[in-house]
C-alpha positions in Angstrom: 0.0 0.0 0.0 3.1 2.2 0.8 4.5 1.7 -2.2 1.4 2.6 -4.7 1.4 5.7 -2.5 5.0 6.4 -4.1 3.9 5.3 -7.2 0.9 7.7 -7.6 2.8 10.2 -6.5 5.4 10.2 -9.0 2.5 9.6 -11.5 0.7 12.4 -10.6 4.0 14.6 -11.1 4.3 13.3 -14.3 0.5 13.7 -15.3 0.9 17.0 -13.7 4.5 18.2 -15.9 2.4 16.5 -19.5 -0.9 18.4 -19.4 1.5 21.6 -18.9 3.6 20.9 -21.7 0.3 20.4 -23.4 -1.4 23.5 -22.0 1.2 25.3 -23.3 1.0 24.6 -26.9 3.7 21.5 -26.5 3.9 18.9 -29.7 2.3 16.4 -27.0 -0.4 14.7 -29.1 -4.0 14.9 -27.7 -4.5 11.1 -27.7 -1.1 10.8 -25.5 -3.1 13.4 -22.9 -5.9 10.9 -23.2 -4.2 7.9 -22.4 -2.0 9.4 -19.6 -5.7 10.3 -17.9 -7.1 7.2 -18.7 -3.5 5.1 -17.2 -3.6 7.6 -14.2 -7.2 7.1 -13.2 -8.0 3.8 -13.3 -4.6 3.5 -11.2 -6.4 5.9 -8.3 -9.2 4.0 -8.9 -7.4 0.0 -8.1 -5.5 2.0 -5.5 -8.8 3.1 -3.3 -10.4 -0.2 -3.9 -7.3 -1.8 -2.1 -7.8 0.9 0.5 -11.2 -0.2 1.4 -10.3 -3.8 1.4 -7.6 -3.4 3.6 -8.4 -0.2 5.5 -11.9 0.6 5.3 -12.9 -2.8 6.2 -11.3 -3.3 9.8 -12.1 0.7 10.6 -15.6 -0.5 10.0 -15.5 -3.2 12.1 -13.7 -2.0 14.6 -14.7 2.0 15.3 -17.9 3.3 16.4 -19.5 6.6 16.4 -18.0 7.8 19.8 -14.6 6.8 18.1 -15.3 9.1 15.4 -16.4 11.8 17.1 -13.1 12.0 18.7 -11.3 11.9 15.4 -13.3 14.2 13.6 -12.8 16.3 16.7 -9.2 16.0 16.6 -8.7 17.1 13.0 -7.9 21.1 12.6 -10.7 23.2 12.6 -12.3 24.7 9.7 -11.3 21.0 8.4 -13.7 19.8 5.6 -14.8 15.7 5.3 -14.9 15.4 1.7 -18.2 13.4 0.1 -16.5 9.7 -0.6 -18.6 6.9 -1.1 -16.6 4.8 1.9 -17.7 7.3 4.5 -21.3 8.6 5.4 -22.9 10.9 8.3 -23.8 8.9 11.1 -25.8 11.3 13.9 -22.7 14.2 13.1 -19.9 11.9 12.9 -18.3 9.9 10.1 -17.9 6.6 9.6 -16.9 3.8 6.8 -19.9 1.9 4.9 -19.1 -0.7 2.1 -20.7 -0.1 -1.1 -21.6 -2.9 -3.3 -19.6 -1.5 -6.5 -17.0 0.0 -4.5 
């Protein structure tokens, strides 16, 4: 898991360094843009399936909403919980749900 968190990262440099070659009027062909995207997402998207299975999964097992009440509590304030399909409200707190899909 560490390692596809190196991984992405040095993908997502690369992704980022492309699409501003290509912003700014670079030779990089639009299909190459395309299939940099395509590579790039469906990496995120095998990476935060593998985070559920081996993250997500035990948290929800093993956390209830008192538990996250204190981490949401813990996090800096003005701190924002982004919509993700893993975690839902539960009476003001957060906490992991499968998905069927997911």
């Amino acid at each position: 898991l560490l390692e596809e968190h190196r991984t992405l990262i040095t993908s997502t440099t690369h992704l980022k360094s492309s699409l501003d070659q290509w912003r700014s009027d670079s030779p990089v062909p639009r299909e190459h843009i395309v299939a940099l995207i395509t590579d790039y997402l469906r990496m995120q998207w095998d990476h935060l399936n593998l985070e559920e299975g081996s993250i997500y999964g035990p948290l929800d097992q093993g956390l209830d909403a008192g538990d996250w009440a204190k981490i949401e509590a813990a996090l800096p304030q003005g701190t924002v919980i982004p919509a993700n399909p893993q975690i839902v409200p539960q009476s003001g707190t957060y906490a992991p749900t499968r998905h069927a899909g997911f």
